[in-house]
ZATORLUM-234131 format. One record per residue (C-alpha): residue in three letters; chain; x, y, z. Coordinates in Angstrom, 2 decimals. Layout:
BEGIN
   aa  ch        X        Y        Z
  ALA   A        X        Y        Z
...
! end
This chain:
BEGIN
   aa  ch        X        Y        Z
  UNK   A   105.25   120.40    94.25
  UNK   A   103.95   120.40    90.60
  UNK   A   107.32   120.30    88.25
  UNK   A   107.51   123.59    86.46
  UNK   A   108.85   122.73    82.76
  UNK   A   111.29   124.99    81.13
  UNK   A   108.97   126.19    78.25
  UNK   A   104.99   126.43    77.62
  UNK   A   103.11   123.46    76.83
  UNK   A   100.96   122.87    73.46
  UNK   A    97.73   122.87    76.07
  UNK   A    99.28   126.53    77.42
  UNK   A    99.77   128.16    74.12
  UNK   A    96.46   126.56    72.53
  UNK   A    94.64   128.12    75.52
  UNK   A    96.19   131.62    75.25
  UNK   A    95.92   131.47    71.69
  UNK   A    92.09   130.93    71.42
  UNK   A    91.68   133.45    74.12
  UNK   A    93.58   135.74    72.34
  UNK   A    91.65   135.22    69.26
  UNK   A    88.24   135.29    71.25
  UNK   A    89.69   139.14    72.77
  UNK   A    90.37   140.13    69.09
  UNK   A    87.00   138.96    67.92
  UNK   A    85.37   140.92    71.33
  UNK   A    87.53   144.33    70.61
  UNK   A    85.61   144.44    67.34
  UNK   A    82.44   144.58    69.10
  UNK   A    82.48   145.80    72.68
  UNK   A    82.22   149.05    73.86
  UNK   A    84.63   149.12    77.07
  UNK   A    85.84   152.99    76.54
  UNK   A    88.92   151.94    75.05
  UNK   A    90.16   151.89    71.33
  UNK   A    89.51   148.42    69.87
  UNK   A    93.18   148.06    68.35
  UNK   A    94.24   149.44    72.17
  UNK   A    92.06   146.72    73.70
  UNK   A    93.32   144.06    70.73
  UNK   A    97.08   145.03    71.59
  UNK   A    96.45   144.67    75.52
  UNK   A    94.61   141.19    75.30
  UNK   A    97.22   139.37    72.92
  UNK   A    99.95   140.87    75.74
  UNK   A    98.10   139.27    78.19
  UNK   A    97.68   136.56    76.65
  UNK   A   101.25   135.94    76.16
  UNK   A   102.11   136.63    80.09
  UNK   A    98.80   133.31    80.18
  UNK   A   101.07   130.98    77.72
  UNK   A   104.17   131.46    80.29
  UNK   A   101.87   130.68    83.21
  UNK   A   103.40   127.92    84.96
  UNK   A   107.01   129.25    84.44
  UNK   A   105.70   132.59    85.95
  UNK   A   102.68   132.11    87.40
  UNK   A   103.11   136.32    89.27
  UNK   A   104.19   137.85    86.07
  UNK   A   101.18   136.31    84.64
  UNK   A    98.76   137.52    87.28
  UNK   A   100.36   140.73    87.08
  UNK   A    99.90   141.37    83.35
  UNK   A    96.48   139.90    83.74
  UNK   A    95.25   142.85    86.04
  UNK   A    96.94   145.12    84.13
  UNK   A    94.96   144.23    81.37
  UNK   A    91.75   144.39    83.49
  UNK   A    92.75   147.77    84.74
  UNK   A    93.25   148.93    80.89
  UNK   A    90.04   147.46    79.61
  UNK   A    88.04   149.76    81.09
  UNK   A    84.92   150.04    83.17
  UNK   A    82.06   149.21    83.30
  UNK   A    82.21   146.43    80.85
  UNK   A    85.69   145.05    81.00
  UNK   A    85.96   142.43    78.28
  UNK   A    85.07   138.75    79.12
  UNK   A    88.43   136.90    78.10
  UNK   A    90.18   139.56    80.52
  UNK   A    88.30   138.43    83.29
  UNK   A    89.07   134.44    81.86
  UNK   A    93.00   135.14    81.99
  UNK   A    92.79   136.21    85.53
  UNK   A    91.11   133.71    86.87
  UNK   A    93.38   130.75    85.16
  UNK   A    95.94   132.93    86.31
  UNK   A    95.38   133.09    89.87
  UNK   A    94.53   129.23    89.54
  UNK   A    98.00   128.57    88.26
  UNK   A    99.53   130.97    91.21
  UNK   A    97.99   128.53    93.39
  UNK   A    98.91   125.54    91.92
  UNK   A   102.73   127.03    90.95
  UNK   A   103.71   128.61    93.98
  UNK   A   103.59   128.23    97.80
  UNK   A   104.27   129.85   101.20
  UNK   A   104.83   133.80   100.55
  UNK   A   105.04   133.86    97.18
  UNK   A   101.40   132.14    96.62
  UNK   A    99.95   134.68    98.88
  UNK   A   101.56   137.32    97.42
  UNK   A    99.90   136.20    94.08
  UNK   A    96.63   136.37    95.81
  UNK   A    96.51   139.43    96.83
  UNK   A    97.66   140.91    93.55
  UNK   A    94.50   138.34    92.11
  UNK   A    92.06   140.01    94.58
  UNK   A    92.72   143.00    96.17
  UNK   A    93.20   146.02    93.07
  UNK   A    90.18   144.62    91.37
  UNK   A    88.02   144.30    94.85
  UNK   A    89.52   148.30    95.96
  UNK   A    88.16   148.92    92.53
  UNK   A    84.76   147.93    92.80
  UNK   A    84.55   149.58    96.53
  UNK   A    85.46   152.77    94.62
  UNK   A    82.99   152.70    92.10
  UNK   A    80.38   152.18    94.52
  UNK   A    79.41   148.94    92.58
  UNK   A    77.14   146.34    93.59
  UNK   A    78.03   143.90    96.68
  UNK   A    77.43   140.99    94.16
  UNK   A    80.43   142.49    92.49
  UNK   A    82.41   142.09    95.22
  UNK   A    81.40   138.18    95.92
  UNK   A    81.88   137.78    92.34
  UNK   A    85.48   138.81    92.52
  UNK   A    86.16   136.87    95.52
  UNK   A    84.93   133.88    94.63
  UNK   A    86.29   133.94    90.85
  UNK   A    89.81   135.01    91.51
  UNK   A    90.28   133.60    95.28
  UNK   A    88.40   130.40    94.96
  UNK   A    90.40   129.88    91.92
  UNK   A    93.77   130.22    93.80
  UNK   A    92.17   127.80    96.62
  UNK   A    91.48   125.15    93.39
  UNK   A    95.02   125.73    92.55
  UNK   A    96.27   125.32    96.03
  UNK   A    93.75   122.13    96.85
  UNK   A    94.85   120.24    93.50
  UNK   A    98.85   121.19    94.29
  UNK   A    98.39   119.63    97.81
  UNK   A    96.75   116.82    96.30
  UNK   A    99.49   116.19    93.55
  UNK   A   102.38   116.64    96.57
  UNK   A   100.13   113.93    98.46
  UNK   A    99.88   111.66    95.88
  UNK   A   104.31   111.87    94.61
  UNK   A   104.26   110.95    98.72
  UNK   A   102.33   107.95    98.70
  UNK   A   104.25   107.28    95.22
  UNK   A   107.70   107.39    97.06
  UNK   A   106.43   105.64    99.94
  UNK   A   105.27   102.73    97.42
  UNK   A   108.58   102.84    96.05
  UNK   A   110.16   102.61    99.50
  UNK   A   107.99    99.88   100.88
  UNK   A   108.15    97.66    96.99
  UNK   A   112.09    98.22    97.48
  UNK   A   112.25    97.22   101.01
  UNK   A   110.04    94.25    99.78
  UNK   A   112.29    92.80    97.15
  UNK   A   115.40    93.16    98.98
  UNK   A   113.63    91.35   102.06
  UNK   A   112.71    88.45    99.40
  UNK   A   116.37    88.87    97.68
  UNK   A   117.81    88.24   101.25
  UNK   A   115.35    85.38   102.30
  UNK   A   116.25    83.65    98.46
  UNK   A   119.94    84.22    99.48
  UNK   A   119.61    82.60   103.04
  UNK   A   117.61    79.83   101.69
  UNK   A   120.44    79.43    98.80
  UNK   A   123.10    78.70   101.40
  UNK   A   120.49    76.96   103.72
  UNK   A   119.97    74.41   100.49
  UNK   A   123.68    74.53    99.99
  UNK   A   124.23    73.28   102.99
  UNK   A   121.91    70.28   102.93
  UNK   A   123.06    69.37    99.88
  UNK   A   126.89    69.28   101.49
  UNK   A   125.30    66.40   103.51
  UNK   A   123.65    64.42   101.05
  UNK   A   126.40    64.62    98.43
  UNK   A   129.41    63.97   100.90
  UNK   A   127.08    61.01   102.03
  UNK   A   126.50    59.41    98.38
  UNK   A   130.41    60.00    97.87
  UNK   A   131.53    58.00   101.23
  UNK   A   129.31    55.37    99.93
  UNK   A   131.44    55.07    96.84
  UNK   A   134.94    55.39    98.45
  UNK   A   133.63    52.48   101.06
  UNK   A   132.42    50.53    98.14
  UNK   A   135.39    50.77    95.97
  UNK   A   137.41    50.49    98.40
  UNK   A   135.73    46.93    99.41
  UNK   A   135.80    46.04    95.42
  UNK   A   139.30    46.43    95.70
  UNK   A   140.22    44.59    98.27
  UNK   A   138.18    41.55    97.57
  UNK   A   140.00    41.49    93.49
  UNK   A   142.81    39.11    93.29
  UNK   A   146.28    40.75    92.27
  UNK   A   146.41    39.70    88.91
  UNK   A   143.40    42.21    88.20
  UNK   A   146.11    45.23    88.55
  UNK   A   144.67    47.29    86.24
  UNK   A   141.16    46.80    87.56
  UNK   A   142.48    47.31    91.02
  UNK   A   144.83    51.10    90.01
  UNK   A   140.60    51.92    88.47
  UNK   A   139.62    51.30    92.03
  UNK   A   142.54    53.36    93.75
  UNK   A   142.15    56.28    91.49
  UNK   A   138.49    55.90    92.28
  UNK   A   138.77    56.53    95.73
  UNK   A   141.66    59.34    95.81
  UNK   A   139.48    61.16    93.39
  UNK   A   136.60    60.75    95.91
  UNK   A   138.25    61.93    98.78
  UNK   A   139.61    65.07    96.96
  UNK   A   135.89    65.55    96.68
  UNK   A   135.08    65.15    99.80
  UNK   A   138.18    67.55   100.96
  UNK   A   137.10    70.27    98.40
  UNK   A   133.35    70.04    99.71
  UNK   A   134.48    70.61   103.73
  UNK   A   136.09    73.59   102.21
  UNK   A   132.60    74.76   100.89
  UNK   A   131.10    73.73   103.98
  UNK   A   133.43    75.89   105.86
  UNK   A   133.09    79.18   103.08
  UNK   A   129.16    78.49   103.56
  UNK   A   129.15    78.12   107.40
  UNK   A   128.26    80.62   109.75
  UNK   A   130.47    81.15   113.28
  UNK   A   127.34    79.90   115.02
  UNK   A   126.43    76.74   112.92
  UNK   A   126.83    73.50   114.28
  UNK   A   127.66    70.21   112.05
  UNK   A   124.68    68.72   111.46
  UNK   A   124.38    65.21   114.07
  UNK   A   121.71    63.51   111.92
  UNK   A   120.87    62.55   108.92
  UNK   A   119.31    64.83   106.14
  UNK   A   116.11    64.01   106.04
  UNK   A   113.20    62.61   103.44
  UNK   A   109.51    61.55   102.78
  UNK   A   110.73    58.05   105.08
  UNK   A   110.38    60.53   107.98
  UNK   A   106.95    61.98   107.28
  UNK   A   105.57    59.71   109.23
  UNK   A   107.25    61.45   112.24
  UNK   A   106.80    64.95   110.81
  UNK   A   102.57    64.56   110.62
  UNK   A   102.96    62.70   114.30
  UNK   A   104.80    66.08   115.39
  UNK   A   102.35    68.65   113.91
  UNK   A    99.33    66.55   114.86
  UNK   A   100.71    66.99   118.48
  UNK   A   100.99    70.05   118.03
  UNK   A    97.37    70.89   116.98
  UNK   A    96.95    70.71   113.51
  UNK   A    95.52    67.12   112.24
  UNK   A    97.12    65.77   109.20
  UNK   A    96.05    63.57   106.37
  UNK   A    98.50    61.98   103.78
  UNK   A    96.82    60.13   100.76
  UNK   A    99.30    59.06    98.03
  UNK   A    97.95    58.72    94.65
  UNK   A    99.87    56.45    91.77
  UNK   A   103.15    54.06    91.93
  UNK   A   105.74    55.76    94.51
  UNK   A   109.08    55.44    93.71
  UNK   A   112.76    56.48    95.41
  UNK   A   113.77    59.93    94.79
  UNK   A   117.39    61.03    94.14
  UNK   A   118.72    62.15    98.02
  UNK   A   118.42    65.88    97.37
  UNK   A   115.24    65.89    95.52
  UNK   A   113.94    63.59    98.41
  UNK   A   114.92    66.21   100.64
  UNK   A   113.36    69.23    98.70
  UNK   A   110.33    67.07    98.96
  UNK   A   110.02    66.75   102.45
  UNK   A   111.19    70.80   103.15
  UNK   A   107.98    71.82   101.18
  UNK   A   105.87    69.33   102.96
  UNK   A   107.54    70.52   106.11
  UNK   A   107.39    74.29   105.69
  UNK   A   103.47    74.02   104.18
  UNK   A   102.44    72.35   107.88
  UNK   A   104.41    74.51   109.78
  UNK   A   102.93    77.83   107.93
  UNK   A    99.31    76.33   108.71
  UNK   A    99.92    75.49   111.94
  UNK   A   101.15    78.83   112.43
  UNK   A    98.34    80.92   110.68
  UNK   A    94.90    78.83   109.94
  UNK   A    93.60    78.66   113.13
  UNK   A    91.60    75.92   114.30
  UNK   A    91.73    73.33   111.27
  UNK   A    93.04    70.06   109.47
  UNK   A    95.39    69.53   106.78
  UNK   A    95.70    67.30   103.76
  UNK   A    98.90    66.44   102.44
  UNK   A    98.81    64.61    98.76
  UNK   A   101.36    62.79    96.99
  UNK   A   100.83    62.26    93.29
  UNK   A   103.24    59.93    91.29
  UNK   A   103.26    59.81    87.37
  UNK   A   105.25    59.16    84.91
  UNK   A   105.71    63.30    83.76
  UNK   A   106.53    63.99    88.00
  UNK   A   105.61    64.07    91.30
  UNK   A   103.03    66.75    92.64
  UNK   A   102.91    67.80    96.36
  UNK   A    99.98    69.65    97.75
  UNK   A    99.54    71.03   101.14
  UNK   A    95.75    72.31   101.97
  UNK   A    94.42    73.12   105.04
  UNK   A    90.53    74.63   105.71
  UNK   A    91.64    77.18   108.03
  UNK   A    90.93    80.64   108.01
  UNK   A    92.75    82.63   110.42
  UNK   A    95.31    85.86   109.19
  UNK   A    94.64    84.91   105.41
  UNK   A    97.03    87.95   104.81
  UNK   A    99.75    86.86   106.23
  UNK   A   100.09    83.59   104.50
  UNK   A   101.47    83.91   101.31
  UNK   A   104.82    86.39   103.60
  UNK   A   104.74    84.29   106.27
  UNK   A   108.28    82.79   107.12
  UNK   A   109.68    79.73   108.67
  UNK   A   112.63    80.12   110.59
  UNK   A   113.24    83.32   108.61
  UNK   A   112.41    81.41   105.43
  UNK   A   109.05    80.87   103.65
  UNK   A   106.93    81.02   100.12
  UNK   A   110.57    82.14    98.97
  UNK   A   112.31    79.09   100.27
  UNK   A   109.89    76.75    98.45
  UNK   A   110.29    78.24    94.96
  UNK   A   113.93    78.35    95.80
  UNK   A   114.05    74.57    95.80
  UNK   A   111.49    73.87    93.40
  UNK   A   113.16    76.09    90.81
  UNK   A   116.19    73.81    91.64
  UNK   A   114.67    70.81    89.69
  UNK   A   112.99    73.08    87.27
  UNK   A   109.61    72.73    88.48
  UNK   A   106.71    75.22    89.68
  UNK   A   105.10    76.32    93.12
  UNK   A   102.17    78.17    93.70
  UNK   A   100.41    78.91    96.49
  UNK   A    96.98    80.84    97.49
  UNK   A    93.27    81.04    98.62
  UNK   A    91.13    77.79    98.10
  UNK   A    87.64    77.80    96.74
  UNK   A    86.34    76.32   100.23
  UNK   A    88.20    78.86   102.13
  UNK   A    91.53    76.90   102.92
  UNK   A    94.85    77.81   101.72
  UNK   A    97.01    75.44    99.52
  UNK   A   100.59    75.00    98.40
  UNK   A   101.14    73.20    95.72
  UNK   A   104.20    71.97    93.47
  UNK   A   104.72    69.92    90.44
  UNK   A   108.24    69.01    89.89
  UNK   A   109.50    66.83    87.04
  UNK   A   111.48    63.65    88.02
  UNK   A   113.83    62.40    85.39
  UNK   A   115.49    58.76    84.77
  UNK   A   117.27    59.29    87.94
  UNK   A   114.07    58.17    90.13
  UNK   A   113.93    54.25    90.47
  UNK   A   111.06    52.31    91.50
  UNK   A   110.01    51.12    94.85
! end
């Protein structure tokens, strides 16, 4: 329903002033059987009842037929006939259910009685109905529209809430998903360095004490770490997760990873483009998730097609980009999830390293992923 402010609007008291002013102007020269300073005093009252419209739209209509009723007959002034009809307009726009109707009938049925009275012309009659009870039906039409369109509003508020909390969830899941993974790969790199210490140590002669307490405080500090991080593990881990019984792994399985999806339907291409070289373990990883989730969305949603995966080493970064020429459910793409994860996964990793994802529509008609993530003096060469 229209909100109904607590006092008139500037648009409200302009228009009841200038028809207040026109009456004035119209008392000085109409003959409606009525003194002019009578008619003068009846249209600025009337007017006044037009500025409060929308606070009260029936005292408004009522005032306005009384002034009609006063101006007399058979030329009732102009701006009389002007206030009822915005009147009855704001009746139905204002109100609803009893009230509106009852607003109606005060509109339309005193002046219509009238007119059958006075024996005046059927086109009279129309007049009045159309003028006063087409311009409640306005009023009524535009306030259904208004309530129609604060519904879709809401419902667009609903559906872009429900939207971000479904992307704030998936961002979460993937967080602890990632969380996880990296678990593996840094309780990995830090068994490496308590076995190697460890074998440093033994192998120095016992002269080298200090060298060989370095050593010993290497490895107790190492497996703290590795104590602290199966406490993480366990605060991240679900009742239903499983320790993992492989590897994490990286771009030296893609191999197997375009061997599965080509069995599975969807031919894939890899071209690499400048010098490869290793990636830190978790950036490896992140590497091989986008690849991974790009193939799996196309499988899932191109249709019949092939895929391109491109690897493009530089000295700024490395850029992946997924592409298929596929066509099928281009809407879904860009929401589709993975294993509950998706788009949102991807830029949850990429953001990781501080680098970009986008994904989208291809001139040709496929749909690409791509993402350009800077690689710092942590990458070696090949």
């Amino acid at each position: 329903m229209p909100h109904r402010p607590s006092r008139p609007s500037w648009f409200d008291l302009g228009l009841a002033s200038a028809l207040a002013l026109a009456g004035i102007v119209e008392a000085t020269t109409l003959e409606t059987g009525v003194p002019g300073w009578a008619h003068a005093t009846t249209t600025v009252v009337v007017m006044l009842g037009l500025a409060w419209r929308r606070q009260y739209p029936l005292f408004a209509v009522v005032l306005a037929l009384a002034g009609i009723i006063a101006g007399g007959r058979p030329d009732t002034p102009f701006v009389l006939f002007a206030a009822m009809v915005v009147a009855s307009y704001t009746v139905g726009l204002v109100e609803r259910g009893r009230r509106a109707l009852a607003g109606l009938l005060i509109a339309v049925l005193p002046p219509f009685a009238g007119l059958l009275l006075d024996g005046s012309d059927p086109a009279d009659l129309v007049a009045v109905a159309v003028l006063y009870g087409g311009a409640w039906v306005v009023g009524s039409l535009v306030r259904e529209q208004i309530q129609r369109a604060d519904g879709y509003a809401v419902e667009v508020a609903a559906i872009q809430g429900a939207d971000a909390e479904r992307r704030a969830q998936a961002a979460a899941e993937e967080r602890v998903r990632i969380a996880r993974e990296l678990h593996d790969v840094i309780s990995h790199s830090i068994s490496v360095i308590t076995v190697q210490s460890q074998a440093v140590r033994r192998r120095l002669p016992p002269e080298q004490r200090r060298e060989i307490e370095d050593l010993k405080a290497i490895e107790t500090t190492a497996r703290q770490a590795m104590t602290e991080l199966r406490r993480l593990f366990g605060v991240l881990r679900s009742p239903e997760d499983r320790p993992p019984l492989a590897p994490q792994p990286g771009l030296d399985q893609l191999p197997r990873l375009v061997e599965r999806t080509t069995s599975a339907g969807l031919p894939v291409e890899v071209d690499v483009e400048g010098s490869p070289f290793n990636l830190p373990p978790g950036l490896d990883l992140t590497v091989y998730r986008i690849i991974q989730e790009s193939l799996t969305n196309a499988l899932k949603h191109a249709g019949p097609a092939t895929a391109r995966v491109r690897l493009c080493y530089s000295p700024a970064g490395l850029q992946i980009r997924v592409q298929d020429d596929g066509g099928g459910q281009r809407g879904q793409r860009e929401g589709a999830p993975s294993e509950g994860h998706g788009l949102v996964g991807m830029q949850e990793r990429v953001a990781m390293y501080g680098g970009t994802l986008t994904a989208g529509d291809t001139v040709e008609g496929g749909f690409a992923v791509t993402a350009s993530i800077p690689v710092g003096a942590e990458a070696t060469g090949p």
